[in-house]
N, C-alpha and C positions, 0 to 999 in steps of 0.2 A: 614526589615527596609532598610537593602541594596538594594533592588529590585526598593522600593517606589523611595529612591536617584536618583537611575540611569533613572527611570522612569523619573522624574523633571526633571533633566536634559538633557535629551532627549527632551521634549517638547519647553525647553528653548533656544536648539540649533535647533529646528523645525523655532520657531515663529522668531528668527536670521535671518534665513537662508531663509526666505519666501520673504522679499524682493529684495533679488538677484536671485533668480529662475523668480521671474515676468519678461516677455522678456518687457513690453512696460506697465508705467502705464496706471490706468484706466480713460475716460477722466469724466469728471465731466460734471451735465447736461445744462452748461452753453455749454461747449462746443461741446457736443451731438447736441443739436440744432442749434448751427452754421454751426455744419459741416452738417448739414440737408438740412438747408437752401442753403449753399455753391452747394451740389450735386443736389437739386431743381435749380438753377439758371442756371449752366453746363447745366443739361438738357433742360431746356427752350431754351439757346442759342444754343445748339445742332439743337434742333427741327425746329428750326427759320431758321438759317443760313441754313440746308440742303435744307428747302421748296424753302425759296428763290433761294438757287443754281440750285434746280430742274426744277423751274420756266423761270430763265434769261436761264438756258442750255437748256432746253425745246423749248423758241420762238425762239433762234438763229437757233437750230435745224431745228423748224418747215419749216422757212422764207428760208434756205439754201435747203431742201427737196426740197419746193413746187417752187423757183426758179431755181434750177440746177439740185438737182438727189437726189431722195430719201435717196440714201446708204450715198450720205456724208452728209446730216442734221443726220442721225443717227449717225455717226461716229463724230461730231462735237458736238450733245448734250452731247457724252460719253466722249470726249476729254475736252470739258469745266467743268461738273460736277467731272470729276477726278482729274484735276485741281487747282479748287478753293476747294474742299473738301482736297486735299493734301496739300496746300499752309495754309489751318486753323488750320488741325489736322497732325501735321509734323510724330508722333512717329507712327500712324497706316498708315501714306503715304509710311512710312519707312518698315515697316512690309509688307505693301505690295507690296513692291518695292522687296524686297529678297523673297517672297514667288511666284512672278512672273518670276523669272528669271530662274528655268529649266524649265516651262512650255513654253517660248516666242517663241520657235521655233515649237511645236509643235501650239500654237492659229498664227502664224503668216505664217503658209501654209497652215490651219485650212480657214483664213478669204480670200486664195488669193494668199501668197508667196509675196506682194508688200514688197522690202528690205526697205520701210520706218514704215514701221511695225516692223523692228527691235530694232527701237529705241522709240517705244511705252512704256518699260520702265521707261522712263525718264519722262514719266508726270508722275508719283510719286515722280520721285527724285529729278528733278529739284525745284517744286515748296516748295518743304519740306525742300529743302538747302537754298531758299531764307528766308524760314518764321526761318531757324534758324540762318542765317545771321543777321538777322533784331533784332531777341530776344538778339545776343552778341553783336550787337552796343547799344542796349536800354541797356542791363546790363553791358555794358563795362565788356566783357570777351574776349580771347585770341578766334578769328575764326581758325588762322591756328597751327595745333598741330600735332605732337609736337613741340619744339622752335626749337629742332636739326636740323629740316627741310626747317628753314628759308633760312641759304647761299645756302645748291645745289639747295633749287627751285628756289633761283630767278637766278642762276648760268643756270638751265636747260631749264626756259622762256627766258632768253636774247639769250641765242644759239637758242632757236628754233624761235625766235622772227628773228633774224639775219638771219637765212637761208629762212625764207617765202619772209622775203623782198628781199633778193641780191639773191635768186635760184627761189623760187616758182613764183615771182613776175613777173622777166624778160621773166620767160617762158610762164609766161601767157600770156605778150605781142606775145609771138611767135608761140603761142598755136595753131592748128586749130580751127575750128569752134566746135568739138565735146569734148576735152579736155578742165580744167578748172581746171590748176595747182593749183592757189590761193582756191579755195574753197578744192584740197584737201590737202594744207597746214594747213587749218583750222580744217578741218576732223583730222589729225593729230596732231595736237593738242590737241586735244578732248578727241583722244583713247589713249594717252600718259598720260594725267594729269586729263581727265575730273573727273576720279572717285574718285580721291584723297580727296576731301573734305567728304568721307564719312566714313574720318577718324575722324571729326568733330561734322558728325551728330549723330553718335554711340555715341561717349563721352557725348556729349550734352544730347541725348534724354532718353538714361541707365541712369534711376535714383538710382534704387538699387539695388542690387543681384536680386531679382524676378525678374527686369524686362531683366535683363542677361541670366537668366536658362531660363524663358520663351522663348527669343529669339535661345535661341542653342538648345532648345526642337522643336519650330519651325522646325528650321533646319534637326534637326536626324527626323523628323515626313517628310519633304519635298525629304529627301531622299530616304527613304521607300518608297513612294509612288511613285516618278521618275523610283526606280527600279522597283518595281512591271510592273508599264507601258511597260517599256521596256521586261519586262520576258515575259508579255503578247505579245507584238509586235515578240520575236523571237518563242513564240507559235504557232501563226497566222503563221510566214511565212514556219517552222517545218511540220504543219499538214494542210498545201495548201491552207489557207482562202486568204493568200497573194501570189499574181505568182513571188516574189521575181524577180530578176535582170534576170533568166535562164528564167521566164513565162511571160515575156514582149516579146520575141524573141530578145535576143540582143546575137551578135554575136563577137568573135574574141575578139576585146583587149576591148571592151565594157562591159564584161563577167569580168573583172576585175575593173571596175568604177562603183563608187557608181551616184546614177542616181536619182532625183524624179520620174523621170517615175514608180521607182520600190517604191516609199513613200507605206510602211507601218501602219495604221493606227495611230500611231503619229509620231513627229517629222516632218526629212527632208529628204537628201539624203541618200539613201541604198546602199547597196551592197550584192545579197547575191546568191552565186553561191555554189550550193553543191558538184554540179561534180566536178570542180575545185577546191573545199576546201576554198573557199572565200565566205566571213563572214565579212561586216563591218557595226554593227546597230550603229542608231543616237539618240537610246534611245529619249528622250523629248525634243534633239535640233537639230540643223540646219543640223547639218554635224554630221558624226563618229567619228572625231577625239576631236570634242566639247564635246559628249559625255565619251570619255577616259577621258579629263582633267576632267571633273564635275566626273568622279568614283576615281579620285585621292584627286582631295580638297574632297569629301566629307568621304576620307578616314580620315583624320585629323579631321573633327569637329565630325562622329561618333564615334573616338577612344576619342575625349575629353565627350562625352556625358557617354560611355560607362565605363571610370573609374572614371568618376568625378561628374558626379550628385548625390547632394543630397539623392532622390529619387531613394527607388531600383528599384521601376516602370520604370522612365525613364532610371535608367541606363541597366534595360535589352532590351528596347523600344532602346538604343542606341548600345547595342553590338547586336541584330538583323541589325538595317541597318547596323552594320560593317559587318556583314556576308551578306548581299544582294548586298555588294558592293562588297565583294569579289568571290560572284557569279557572277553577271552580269561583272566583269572583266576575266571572263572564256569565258563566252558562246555568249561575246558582240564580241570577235573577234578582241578588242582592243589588241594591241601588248603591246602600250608603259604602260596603266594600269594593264596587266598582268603581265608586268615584274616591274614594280615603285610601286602598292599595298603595296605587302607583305612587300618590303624594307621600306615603308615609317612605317606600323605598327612598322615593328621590329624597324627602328633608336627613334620611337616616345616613345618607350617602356624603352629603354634607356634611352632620353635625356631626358623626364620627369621621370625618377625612378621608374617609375611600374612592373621593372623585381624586383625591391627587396619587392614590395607590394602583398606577394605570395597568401595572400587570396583573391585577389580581378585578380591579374595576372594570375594565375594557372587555376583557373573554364575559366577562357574566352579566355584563350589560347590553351586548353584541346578543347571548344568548337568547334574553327575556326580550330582547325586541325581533328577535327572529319569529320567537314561539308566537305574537302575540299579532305579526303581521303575516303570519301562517293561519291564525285563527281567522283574522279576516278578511284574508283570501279566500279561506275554505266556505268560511260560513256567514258571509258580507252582511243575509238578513236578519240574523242571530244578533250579531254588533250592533247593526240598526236600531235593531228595537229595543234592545240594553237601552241604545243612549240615547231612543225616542223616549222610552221609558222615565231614562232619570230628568231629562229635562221638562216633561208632562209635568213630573213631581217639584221641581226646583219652578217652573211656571204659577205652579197650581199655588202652592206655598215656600216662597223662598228662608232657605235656613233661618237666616239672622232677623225674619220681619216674626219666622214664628217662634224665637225664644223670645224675641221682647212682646208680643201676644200672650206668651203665655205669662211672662213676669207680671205684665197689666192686671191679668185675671187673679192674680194669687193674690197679689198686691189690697185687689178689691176683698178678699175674703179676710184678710190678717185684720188683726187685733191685738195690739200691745207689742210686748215683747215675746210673748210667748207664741208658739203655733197653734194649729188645729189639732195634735194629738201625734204622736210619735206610729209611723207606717200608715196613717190616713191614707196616703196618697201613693202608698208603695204593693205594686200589683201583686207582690208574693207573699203580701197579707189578707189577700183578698176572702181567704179562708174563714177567717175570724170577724166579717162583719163589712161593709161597703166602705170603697176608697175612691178616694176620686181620683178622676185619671190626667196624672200632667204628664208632658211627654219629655219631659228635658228637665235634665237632673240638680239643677241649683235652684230654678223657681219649687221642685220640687221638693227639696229641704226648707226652702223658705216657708212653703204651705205647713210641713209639719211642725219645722223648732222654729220656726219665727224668724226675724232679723239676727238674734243674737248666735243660733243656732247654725245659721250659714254661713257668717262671720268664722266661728272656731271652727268649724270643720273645714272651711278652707284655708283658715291658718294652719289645721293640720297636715292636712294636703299639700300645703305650702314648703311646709316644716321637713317633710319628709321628701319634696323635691329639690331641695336645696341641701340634703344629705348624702342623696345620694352622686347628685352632682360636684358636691366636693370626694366621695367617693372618687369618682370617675377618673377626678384630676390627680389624684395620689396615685392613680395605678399609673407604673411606666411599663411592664410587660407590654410589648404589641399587640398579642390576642387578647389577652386578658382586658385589655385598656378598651378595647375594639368591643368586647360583650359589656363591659360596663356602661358605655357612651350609646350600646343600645337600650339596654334596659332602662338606664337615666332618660332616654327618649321618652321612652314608654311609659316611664312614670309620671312624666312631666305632661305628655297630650292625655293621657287619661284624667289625671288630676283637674285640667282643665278645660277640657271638652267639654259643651254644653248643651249639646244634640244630643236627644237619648236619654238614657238612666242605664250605662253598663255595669256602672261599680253595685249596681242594685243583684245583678245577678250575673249565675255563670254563663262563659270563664273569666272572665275580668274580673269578677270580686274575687275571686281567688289570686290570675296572675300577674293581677296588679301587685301585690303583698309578695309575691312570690319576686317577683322583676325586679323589686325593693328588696327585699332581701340579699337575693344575689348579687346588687349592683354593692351592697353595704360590706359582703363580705371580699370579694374581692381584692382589696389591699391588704386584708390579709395575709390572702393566699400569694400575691405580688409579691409582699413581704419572705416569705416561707421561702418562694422559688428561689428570690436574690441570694439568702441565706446559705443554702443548697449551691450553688455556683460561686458563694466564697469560701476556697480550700481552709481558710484560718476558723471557720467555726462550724468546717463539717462533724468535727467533731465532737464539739460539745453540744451539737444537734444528736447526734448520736445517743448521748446519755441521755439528753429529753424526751424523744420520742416516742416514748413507751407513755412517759406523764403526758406529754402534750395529746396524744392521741385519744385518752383518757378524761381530760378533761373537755374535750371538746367532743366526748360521747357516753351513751349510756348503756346499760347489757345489752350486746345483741353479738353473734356467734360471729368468729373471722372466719375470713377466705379457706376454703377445703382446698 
């Protein structure tokens, strides 16, 4: 009799309990064939809108071919079609805008080397900020985010706004013929602030945790395969399919410059002299040192993949790329990745709490110190000369004696409050006229916006790591909490790192803004999940989720 009770009971606290286990009710068949009809419609406009874009790209194409040169109607059908296809569907304009950018250096010596191929990029990202501009005036939503951001940017456009007119301006008047101070004030402009709104489109276009892990899976999947490329490109040059920098005949201090001449099958310029012990690949971008900074940020989003996905799949899919980055930061010949890696693991290990997470810290730590005392077993004189290498460099000019060297020198050229000219000193304007070369990026805002000019932009910098870090602290999700505390990392040593000039170009001027972004939206989405796991307001989630969806997007076709 006791048995049968407990039995009942049981069952009573089954059928209890079975409408809080449901993650999402079930929809009824009114709404079944709505939502049919809904994903019938998408498709239709899908299909329509791309014909016609194929269409109108197709005869502008044809008419620029058969009147000027074949190569630019085809290079204009594919510019226009990218285009208005970005400009409709923002969130796959966006995806492919970050899934382009370790490949742009390798398709952009690929097609030719023309440096306006560099900024092929941006027709994903341009036209996808516009169509999400236009969605937060029609829905009256906030474009610039966070609010903390509002005084230093408009503090950092009025400075830089000031020195185009009263430096860049007058010089153009004095300019010669070949120079064109005003346009690369503009340019400066651009590489300073241009990427910031894609702290915007993140927010906006992340609707819900899926489409967050989908995107940082992206990511740990684009790093894998950047490395691999690269493992391949220093195989090739290892077992002679490439004659490296020594099999071109280059002589004397040439033998130490990295060269297209020596371009190994992707990427840019090389460097690779064995007699010498000189070793500088460019992996999938432009230059070598582009590629150190992309083995460093992509050290941070696969340490976020690697303890914080859902998914055991992806999270072993993400402690692989953390080991492929900490391989190709050995064997790429990268000094400042060899030596900034490991540091960044260990602070990120910390500052997010995964040293106390022993089940999940212990196997992936055990890992990367297998792999890395496997490497120098295997290959003792490989290591050696890495870390002859970086100590040569750390002997010859130690870090912190050469940013206050360089502060000194700036120091001696400044006048007043203003700068030398807005992108003087910024190498990706070197197009437009002669810059001078500073190598570390806060003496290097000092050279062009003066004292005042380095002041706001680091209070903007400021602004935005103190946002996202109170982000961090509002997430309680464990994974979610776990990718916020990285990217807050991340935003925080780039902000103030003073080695270098990353934020100058890519990937970091991009996934700086990106890192920020996602670190911003997150509570969010924290928010959304808790929601969804209280039975009392699944259902009035129910009725929003059609608007809520909605306002946090713009046209673009649903799921087939």
């Amino acid at each position: 009799m006791v048995a049968k009770k407990l039995k009942k009971r049981s069952k009573k606290r089954s059928r209890s309990a079975a409408p809080e286990q449901t993650a999402e009710p079930t929809l009824t068949r009114k709404e079944q064939r709505a939502k049919e009809r809904e994903v019938a419609k998408a498709r239709s406009q899908l299909i329509q809108f791309t014909v016609l874009a194929c269409v109108a790209s197709g005869l502008v194409g044809l008419l620029l071919g058969v009147m000027v040169e074949p190569t630019l109607g085809i290079a204009a059908t594919a510019s226009l079609l990218c285009l208005s296809l970005s400009f409709k569907y923002q969130r796959y304009a966006l995806y492919a805008f970050i899934i382009y950018i370790p490949f742009s250096g390798t398709v952009t010596y690929m097609l030719g080397g023309n440096s306006l191929l560099q900024l092929a990029k941006d027709a994903f990202y341009v036209p996808a900020l516009i169509g999400v501009i236009q969605m937060c005036r029609r829905k009256r939503q906030k474009i610039l985010l966070p609010e903390a951001l509002q005084l230093p940017l408009v503090l950092v456009l009025a400075i830089v706004i000031l020195n185009i007119l009263l430096i860049n301006l007058p010089q153009q008047l004095q300019a010669p013929g070949d120079e064109m101070p005003l346009m690369m004030g503009i340019l400066g402009l651009k590489i300073l602030l241009g990427y910031l709104p894609v702290i915007t489109c993140i927010y906006y276009l992340i609707r819900t945790s899926e489409d967050l892990y989908f995107l940082l899976r992206i990511q740990a999947v684009l790093v894998l395969v950047s490395c691999a490329l690269g493992f391949v490109q220093y195989l090739m040059l290892k077992t002679g399919v490439c004659a490296g920098t020594e099999g071109i005949g280059a002589q004397g201090v040439d033998l130490f410059k990295a060269s297209l001449r020596s371009r190994c099958f992707v990427g840019g310029s090389l460097l690779y002299s064995p007699s010498q012990g000189q070793i500088r690949l460019p992996g999938t971008f432009v230059a070598p040192w582009q590629w150190g900074w992309f083995l460093i940020s992509s050290a941070f989003f696969s340490f976020g993949t690697a303890f914080n996905d859902r998914s055991p799949f992806w999270r072993l899919i993400g402690i692989i790329s953390l080991i492929t980055v900490f391989v190709m930061s050995v064997i790429s010949g990268q000094r400042i990745a060899l030596f900034l890696v490991p540091i960044v693991v260990g602070v990120l290990s910390v500052l997010t709490g995964q040293v106390a997470n022993l089940k999940r810290f212990v196997p992936i730590g055990v890992i990367l110190g297998l792999i890395l005392v496997g490497l120098t077993i295997r290959n003792p004189e490989l290591m050696q000369e890495r870390i002859d290498s970086f100590e040569d460099r750390w002997n010859a000019s130690p870090p912190h004696e050469f940013v206050m060297q360089q502060f000194a020198e700036v120091m001696e050229a400044q006048e007043g409050i203003l700068g030398n000219g807005v992108a003087r000193a910024t190498n990706g304007a070197r197009l437009f006229g002669k810059v001078r070369l500073v190598e570390t990026y806060h003496p290097k805002l000092l050279y062009e916006l003066g004292p005042l000019g380095l002041l706001f932009v680091v209070m903007l910098y400021t602004a935005l790591t103190i946002a996202t870090f109170k982000a961090y602290r509002k997430t309680r999700d464990k994974n979610l909490r776990g990718y916020a505390a990285s990217m807050w990392v991340f935003v925080l040593f780039i902000s103030f790192f003073p080695y270098y000039y990353p934020l100058d170009v890519d990937p970091v001027s991009v996934y700086y803004w990106l890192a920020a972004g996602i670190a911003l939206k997150i509570p969010t989405l924290d928010k959304q999940e808790r929601e969804l796991a209280n039975p009392r307001k699944k259902k009035r989630l129910r009725s929003q989720k059609k608007t809520s969806l909605k306002s946090a997007d713009v046209e673009e076709p649903q799921p087939v």
